[in-house]
C-alpha positions, 0 to 999 in steps of 0.5 A: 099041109104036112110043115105047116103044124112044124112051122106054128110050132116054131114060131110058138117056141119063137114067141117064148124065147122073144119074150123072155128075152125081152124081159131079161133085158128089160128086168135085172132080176129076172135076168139075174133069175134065168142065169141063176134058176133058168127052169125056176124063172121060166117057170114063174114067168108062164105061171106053170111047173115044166116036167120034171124031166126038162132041162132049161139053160140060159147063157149069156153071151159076151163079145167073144162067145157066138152061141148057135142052138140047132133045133133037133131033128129027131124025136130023140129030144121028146123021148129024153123028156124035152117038150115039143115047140107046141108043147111049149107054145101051149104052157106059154099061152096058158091052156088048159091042162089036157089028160095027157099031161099037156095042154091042148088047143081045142079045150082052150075055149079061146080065140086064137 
């Protein structure tokens, strides 16, 4: 089915953001590492380089400040170089790299 694809996406990205959130609340360092060099701390955390391209943001929230991410809903965000949630979800599970620069689920050789 056509939202199935859309909905493995989302749950992978889910994933990533869970674990990173954990461990920012569980390690000072490295929270102190995503609000300082979020790219470079995700980036050490999944063990991979992101595009060059690719913008990562951490914030903190406070009492008084409520942040609200709304996920795009065009394909603006993968021609401004942002990764895909599968995208995403292929660096956070540590998949081979494929031609195109991403990494794939069938030359993964793992069980899912």
């Amino acid at each position: 089915m056509k939202g199935e694809g859309r909905m493995s996406e989302a749950a992978g990205r889910a994933e990533l953001e869970r674990r990173l959130r954990e461990k920012g609340l569980a390690d000072d360092a490295f929270r102190q590492r995503l609000l300082e060099d979020p790219k470079a701390a995700v980036e050490e955390e999944l063990g991979t380089r992101l595009p060059e391209d690719v913008r990562v943001v951490a914030m903190e929230e406070t009492a008084d400040i409520f942040y609200l991410v709304l996920p795009s809903h065009s394909t603006e965000a993968q021609e401004a170089g942002e990764l895909s949630d599968r995208e995403l979800e292929a660096v956070a599970g540590g998949w081979e790299q494929a031609s195109s620069g991403f990494p794939t689920e069938d030359r993964c050789g793992c069980a899912l």
